[in-house]
Every structure is written in structure tokens, then in C-alpha cells.
N, C-alpha and C positions, 0 to 999 in steps of 0.2 A: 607026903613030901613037904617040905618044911619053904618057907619062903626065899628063894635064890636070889631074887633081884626087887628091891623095893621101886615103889616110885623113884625116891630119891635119888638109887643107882644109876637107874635107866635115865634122868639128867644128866649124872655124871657122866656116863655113856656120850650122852650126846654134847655136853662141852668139851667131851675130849675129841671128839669127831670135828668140829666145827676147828678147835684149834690147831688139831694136825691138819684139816683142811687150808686152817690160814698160812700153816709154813710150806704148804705145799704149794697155793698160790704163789707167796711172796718168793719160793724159786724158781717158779715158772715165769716171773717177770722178770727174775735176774738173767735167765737162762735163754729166755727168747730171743728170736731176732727180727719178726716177724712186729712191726709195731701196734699190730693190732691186738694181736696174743700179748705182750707187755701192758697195755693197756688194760683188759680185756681182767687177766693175772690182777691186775694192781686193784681193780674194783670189785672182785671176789673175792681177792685175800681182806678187802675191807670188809665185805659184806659176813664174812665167816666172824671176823672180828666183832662185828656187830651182835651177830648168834648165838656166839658163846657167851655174852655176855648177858644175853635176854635169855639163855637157859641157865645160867646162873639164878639170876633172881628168881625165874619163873620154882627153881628148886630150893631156893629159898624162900618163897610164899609157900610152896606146898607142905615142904618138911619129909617128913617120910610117911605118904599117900598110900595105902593100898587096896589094891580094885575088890570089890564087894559080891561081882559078877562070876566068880571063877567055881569051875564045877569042882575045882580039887584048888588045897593053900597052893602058889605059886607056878598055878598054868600059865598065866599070862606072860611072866615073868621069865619063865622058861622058853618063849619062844621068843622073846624080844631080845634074852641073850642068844639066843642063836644068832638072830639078824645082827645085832650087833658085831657077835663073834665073827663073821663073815664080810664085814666093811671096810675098804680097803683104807680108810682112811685111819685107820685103825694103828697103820705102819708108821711111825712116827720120822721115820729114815726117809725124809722126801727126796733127799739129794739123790740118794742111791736110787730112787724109785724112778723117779725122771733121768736119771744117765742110761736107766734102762730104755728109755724110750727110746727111739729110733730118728726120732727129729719130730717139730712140733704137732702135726698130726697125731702120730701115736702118742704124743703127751695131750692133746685136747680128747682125747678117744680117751685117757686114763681118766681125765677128769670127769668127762658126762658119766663114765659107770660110778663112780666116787657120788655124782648127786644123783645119780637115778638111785643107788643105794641108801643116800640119804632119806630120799621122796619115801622109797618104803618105811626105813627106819622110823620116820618123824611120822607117816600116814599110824603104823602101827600104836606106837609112842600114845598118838592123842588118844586114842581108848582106854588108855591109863591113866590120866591126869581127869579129875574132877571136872566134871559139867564146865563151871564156870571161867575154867582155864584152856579149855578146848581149841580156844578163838585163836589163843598165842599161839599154840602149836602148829593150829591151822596157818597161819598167816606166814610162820616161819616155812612152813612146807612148800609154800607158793612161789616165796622166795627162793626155794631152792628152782622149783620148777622151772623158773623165770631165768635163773643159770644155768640150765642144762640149755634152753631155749639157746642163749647167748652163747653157749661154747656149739651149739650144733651151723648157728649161722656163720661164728669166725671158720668153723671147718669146713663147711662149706664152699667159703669163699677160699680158702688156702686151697682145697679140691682141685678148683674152677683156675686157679692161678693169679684170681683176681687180685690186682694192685691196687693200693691209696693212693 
């Protein structure tokens, strides 16, 4: 089996994830009504802004990487497109994605599986990238972490009926 997905791809994978995540963000700010979720939206459409852009370079430092570890050309690679293939952020159509929602609940519920998927994506991801690049990968995944955290406490609070 011949190599499916280089290092390189699987960046590209992931700036494309990070960018549909940020238009999907910045409709959920337009869309909300909830000021908290507006907010909430406006600082995760940043934060993805951010991501894409630090896996940009990150895949421009590496070039095209490939893992050394692999008991056959392009195991690794094959199973990272899968995860990828399976990422909902992957849908580039947020508008449509979020009218599917039911009201913001079911749209903060789309979000958290969107970074819980990421969290795998990028946990997997850094087994791919050189030793010395680990750290970025890692630190972006914590970041994601860190938003699921924040989208599980505003749903919480929307749950609970809690007002500002």
C-alpha cells in the first residue's frame, strides 16, 4: 500500500477543520440569542482563527513528514484519514448545519462533538509530527479541550435556565 496521507495532508486536514470550525463559530454568534452563546461563539471562532493558522506554519516547518514507525507504507495515514473522513466539521455548509439545529442547545451539543472530534483528531495527529513538534500539537489539543469545557458549562447553564 503506497502512502495515502503524508504528514503534510493531515495539516492540511486540520487547517481545514479549524477553518470550517471558525465559520461555524462566527454563525453561531450571528445566530444566537442567548448572550452568552454570542459571546462564547465570538471567542471560539477566534480561537479556531488562531489554529489554523498555527497549523499552517506548524506544516510549513515540517514539509512533507513521514512517520518511520509504521509496520506497512501508510498505516498511520490511513487511519488518520478515516478520523478525519468522519469530522463533522469537515461540512463546510454551517449555515445549513445550524438551521438544522433545534435552538441553541442542539447547536452547543453540535459544537462539543465538533471538539471532542477535534481532541481525537489532533491527540492522533501528534504521533505523526516529529518529536520536536509534538509540544504544538499538544498545546493546540488542550486548547481544544479547554472549549469543549466552555461550551459544556454555557449548556449547562442554558439546561438550568440560568440568566446574566
Amino acid at each position: 500500500m503506497g502512502v495515502m496521507f503524508s504528514g503534510g495532508e493531515i495539516l492540511d486536514v486540520a487547517v481545514q477543520i479549524e477553518r470550517n470550525g471558525h465559520k461555524f463559530y462566527t454563525e453561531l454568534q450571528k445566530t444566537a440569542k442567548d448572550q452568552r452563546v454570542q459571546e462564547l461563539a465570538a471567542y471560539l471562532a477566534d480561537q479556531e482563527l488562531h489554529h489554523f493558522r498555527d497549523f499552517e506554519a506548524l506544516r510549513d516547518r515540517l514539509g512533507d513528514f513521514q512517520p518511520s514507525w509504521e509496520s506497512y507504507t501508510g498505516e498511520y495515514e490511513a487511519y488518520v484519514r478515516a478520523l478525519a473522513e468522519g469530522h463533522i466539521f469537515g461540512d463546510p455548509a454551517s449555515k445549513e448545519l445550524l438551521n438544522k439545529a433545534t435552538g441553541e442547545e442542539e447547536a452547543l451539543c453540535m459544537a462539543m462533538g465538533f471538539e471532542r472530534d477535534s481532541i481525537l483528531f489532533y491527540s492522533e495527529m501528534s504521533n505523526l509530527v516529529p518529536e520536536r513538534e509534538r509540544g504544538a500539537v499538544e498545546e493546540l489539543t488542550e486548547q481544544e479541550k479547554e472549549h469543549l469545557r466552555k461550551l459544556a458549562e454555557i449548556l449547562r447553564e442554558l439546561r438550568k435556565g440560568e440568566k446574566r
